[in-house]
N, C-alpha and C positions, 0 to 999 in steps of 0.2 A: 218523594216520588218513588214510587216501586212499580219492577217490570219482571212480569215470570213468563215465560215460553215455555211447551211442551208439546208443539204438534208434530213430529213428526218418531221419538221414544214414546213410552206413554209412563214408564219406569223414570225416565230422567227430565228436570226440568232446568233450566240457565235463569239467574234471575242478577238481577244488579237493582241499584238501592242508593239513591242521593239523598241527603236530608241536611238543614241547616237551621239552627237554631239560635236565639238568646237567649241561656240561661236564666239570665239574672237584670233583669230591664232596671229592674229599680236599683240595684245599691252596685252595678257595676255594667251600664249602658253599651258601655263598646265591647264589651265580652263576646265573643264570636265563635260556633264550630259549627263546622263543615264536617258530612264525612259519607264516604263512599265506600258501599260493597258490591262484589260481585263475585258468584255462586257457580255451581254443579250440583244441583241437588237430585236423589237416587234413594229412591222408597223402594228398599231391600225386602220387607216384605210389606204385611197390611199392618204391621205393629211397629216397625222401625225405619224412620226416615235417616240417613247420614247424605250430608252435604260438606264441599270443601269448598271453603270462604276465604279469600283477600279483603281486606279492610283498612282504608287510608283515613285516618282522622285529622284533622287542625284544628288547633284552638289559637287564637289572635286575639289580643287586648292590649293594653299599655302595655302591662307586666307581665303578659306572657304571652310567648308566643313559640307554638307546642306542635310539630306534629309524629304521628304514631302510625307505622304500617306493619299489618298484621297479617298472617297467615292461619288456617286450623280450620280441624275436622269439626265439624259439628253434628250433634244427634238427638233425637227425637223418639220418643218411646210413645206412641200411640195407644189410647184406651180406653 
């Protein structure tokens, strides 16, 4: 599921981002991740996008069970 707003900047947009998958159905069924972002994204000009992202991942199975939260810049060269 993904959500992006921008009505009332027209430069800045807010987005958040859930998704949840199986990997691997066949050779390891209960393998599970989850994982969540949410954005400020800011198109600097008509060629370069930078947004700052949080990002929560989990992974769950028998043998592991994993999660990871992230911070960071990201960018985007337009062309």
């Amino acid at each position: 599921m993904f959500l992006s707003y921008n009505r009332f900047l027209p430069d800045y947009s807010v987005f958040v981002r859930y998704g949840w998958l199986h990997p691997s159905r066949r050779l390891n069924p209960e393998l599970e991740r989850n994982y969540f972002q949410v954005g400020l994204d800011w198109k600097a000009t008509n060629y370069l996008t930078v947004a700052f992202v949080a990002k929560q991942s989990h992974v769950d199975s028998l043998i592991i069970d994993q999660e990871q939260n992230e911070i960071g810049i990201w960018t985007m060269w337009n062309f």
